[in-house]
N, C-alpha and C positions, 0 to 999 in steps of 0.2 A: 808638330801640329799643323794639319792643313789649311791654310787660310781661304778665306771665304774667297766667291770671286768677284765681289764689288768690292772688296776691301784691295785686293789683286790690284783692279784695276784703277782704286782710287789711288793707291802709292802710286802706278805708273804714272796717270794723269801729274800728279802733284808733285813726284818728283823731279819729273821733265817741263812741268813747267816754271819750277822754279830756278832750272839751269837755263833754258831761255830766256825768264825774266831779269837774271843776271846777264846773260851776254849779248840780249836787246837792247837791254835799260828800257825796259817798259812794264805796263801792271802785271799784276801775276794775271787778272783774266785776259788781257790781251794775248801773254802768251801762252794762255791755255789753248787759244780759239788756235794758235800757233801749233803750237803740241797734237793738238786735236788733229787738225789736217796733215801734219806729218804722219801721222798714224793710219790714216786711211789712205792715204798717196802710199804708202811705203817706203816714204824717201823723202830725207831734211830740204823742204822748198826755202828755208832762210840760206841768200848765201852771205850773208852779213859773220854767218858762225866762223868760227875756227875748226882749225880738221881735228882737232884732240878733242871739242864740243859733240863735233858731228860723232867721231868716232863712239864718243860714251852713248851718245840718243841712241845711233844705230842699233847698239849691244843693248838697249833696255827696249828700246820696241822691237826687236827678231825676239825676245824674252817671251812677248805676248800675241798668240793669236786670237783676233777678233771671232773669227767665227767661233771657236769655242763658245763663245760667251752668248745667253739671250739678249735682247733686245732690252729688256728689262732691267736686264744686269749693267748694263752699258750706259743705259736710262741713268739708274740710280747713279752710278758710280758718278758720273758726269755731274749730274744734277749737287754731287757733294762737294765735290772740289769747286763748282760755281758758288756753295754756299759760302765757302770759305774764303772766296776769293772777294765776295761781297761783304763777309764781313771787314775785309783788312782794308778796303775800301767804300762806303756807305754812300749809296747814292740813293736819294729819294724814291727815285723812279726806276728801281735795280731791287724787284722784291718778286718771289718767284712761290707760285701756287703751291701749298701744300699737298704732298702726296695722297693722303685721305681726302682732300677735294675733288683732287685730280682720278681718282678712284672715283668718287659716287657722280660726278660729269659724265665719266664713263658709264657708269651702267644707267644713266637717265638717257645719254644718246641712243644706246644699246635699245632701248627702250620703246622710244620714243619714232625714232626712224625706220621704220620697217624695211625700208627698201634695200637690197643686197650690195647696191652701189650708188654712191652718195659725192657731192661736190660739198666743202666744209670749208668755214673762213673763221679764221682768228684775226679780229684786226689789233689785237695787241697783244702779239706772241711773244713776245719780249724773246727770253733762251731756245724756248719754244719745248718747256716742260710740259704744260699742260695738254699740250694738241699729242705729243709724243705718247705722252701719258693716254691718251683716248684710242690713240691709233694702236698702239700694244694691246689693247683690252679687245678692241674690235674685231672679229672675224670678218670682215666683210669689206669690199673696195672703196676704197676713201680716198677723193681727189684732194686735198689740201690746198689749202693757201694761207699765208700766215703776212703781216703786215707791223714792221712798227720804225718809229723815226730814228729809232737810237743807232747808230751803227757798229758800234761793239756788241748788244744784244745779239742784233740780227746778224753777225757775222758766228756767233755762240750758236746762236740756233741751226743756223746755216752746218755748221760742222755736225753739231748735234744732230741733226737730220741724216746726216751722211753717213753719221757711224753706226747709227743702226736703220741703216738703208731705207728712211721714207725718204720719197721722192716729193717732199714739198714744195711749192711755187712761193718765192720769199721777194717782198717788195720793204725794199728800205726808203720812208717816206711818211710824210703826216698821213694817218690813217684818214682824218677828217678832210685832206685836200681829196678833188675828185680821184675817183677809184675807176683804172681800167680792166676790169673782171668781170667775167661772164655772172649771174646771178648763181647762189649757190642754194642746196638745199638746209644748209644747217651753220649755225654761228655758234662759236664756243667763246667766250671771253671771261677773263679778269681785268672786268674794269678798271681800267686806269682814275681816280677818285682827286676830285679838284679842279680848279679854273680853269677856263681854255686861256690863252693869252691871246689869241690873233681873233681881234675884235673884228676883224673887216669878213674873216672867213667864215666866220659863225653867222654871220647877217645870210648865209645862205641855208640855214638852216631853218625850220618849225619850231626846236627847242631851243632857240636865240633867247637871251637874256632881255628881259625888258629892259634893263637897265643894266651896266653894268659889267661885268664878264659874266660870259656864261658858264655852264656847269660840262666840264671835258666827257663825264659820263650819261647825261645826257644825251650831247652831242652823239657820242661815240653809238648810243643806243639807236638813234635814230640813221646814221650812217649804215648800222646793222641792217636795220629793216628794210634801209632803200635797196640793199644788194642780197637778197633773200625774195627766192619763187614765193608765188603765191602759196599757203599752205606751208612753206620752211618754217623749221623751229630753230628758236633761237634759248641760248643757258646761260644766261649770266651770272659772273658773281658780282653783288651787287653791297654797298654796306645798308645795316636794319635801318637807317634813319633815310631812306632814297626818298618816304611819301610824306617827310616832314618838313623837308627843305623850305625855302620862301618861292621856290620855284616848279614847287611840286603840283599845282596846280596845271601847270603846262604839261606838265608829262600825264597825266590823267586825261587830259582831253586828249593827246597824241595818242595814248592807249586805244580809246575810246572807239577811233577813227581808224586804227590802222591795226592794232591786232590782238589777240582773244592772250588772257591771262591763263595759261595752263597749271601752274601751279607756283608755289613759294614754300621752299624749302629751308629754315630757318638751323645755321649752323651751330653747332653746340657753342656758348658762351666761354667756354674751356679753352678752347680753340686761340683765341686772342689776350693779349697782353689786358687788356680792359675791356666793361662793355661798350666804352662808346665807338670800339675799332670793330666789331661784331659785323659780321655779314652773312648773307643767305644765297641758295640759287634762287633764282627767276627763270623759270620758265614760260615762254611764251610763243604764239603761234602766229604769221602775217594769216590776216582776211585774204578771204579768193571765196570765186563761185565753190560752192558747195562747201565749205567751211563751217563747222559749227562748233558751238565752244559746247565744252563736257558740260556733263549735269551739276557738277561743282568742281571748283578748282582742287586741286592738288595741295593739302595745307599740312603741314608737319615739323616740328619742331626736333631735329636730331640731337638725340643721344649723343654719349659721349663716344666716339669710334670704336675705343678699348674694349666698351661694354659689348659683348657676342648677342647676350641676348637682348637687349634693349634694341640694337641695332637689327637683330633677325625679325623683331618684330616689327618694326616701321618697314624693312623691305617686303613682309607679307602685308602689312598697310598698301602698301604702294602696287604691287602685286594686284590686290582687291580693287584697286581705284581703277587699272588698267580694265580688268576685266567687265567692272562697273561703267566705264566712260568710253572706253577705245575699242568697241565692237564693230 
């Protein structure tokens, strides 16, 4: 029976990393990030190993050629064994964008950005599934840049990046401390959802907390806008409760002033373990000269992914609205 080729390459990924993670002593993801760059090096960079270690890795990565394989394929696979390796270890802030998200990001950018080459910012790439996810779907030249403070993520991404050859610009660091980046035209994010904790560094912000700590996605949003041309679009995922908060009042007037609501895109309730963890995209545009917001927003409540046709129709929905709004 021939086995698939994610399945290929998730046994390689997982079974080299957990001879690593034995002969590091460390997590199985840390030594995945391990595994990962021996594989695109072509050669064991730990010299911590043994030669009967080395020897076995050697014999299971000459087993697989990368190029064989899509970008997608490498995507997934990747993206599985990260699953797995978060669950054996559960970190709050170690949660990683659904594939059907990451899919319809996609063809909203697709969308949305006309232009055949484009500069793109994630400022909370965490693995860097999502941005990976956008750039595989994309036909067209896409500068990247990806940002987050964790440094085992962005060391995952970093590989992740490598092994199916985008060339992203990767800043390990608080997204919300100042940013040295040229402006881009387009922002993809999975907000980061929760308190900021550095009270002193949100006093530099618009979306500062009256009182209090402020809100990290918030912040994060409005961090978006300052490094976004006039006219860039920006995708967020955002949870349904963003305009009911105690703080939601600030972020309306921040709208109001700084950029046009292109649409909200409301994810199927399926999707999430409950409703009160439910989220949507947000799409939205920075103000500049000649900017005008559509005749109506972009509003739509998705289907469940499974469904073909519920789903074929909201994309002719959406389809219409372009053709309605983006002339």
């Amino acid at each position: 029976m021939k086995i698939a080729p994610v399945e290929q390459l998730f046994t390689l990924f997982n079974e080299t990393a957990l001879v690593l993670q034995e002969e590091l002593s460390c997590t199985y993801l840390e030594a995945l990030a391990e595994t990962g760059e021996n594989l695109f090096h072509g050669s064991i960079l730990q010299e911590e190993v043994s030669e009967i270690t080395e020897k076995r890795l050697n014999k299971q990565y000459k087993e697989i050629n990368l190029d064989k394989f899509t970008k997608e394929e490498i995507r997934k696979a990747y993206q599985l064994v990260i699953l797995k390796g978060m669950k054996e270890n559960v970190q709050p802030n170690h949660q990683m964008t659904p594939d059907s998200v990451g899919m319809l990001i996609s063809y909203l950018v697709d969308k949305f950005m006309a232009q055949s080459s484009f500069r793109l910012l994630d400022p909370a790439i965490g693995t860097g599934n999502l941005v990976t996810t956008v750039l595989n779907q994309l036909q067209k030249n896409v500068q990247s840049i990806g940002i987050d403070i964790d440094d085992l993520l962005i060391k995952l991404a970093y590989v992740n990046a490598n092994l199916q050859e985008h060339p992203i610009e990767l800043f390990n660091q608080d997204s919300l401390e100042p940013l040295f980046i040229d402006p881009v035209d387009a922002v993809i994010a999975d907000l980061p959802v929760g308190y900021y904790p550095n009270d002193v560094r949100a006093l530099d912000y618009k979306l500062k907390a009256e009182k209090g700590h402020s809100y990290a996605h918030h912040l994060f949003m409005e961090q978006s806008v300052r490094h976004t041309k006039s006219g860039g679009y920006l995708f967020f995922i955002i949870p349904n409760g963003l305009f009911e908060s105690d703080q939601a009042h600030q972020l309306r007037d921040f709208f109001k002033e700084e950029v046009i609501i292109q649409g909200v895109l409301q994810l199927p309730i399926s999707m999430f373990k409950n409703k009160n963890a439910a989220k949507s995209i947000l799409i939205l545009q920075k103000k500049g000269e000649g900017i005008a917001a559509p005749k109506q927003a972009l509003l739509a409540n998705l289907p469940s992914i499974s469904s073909a046709v519920e789903m074929d129709n909201i994309l002719k929905k959406i389809d219409k609205w372009f053709q309605d709004n983006k002339r």
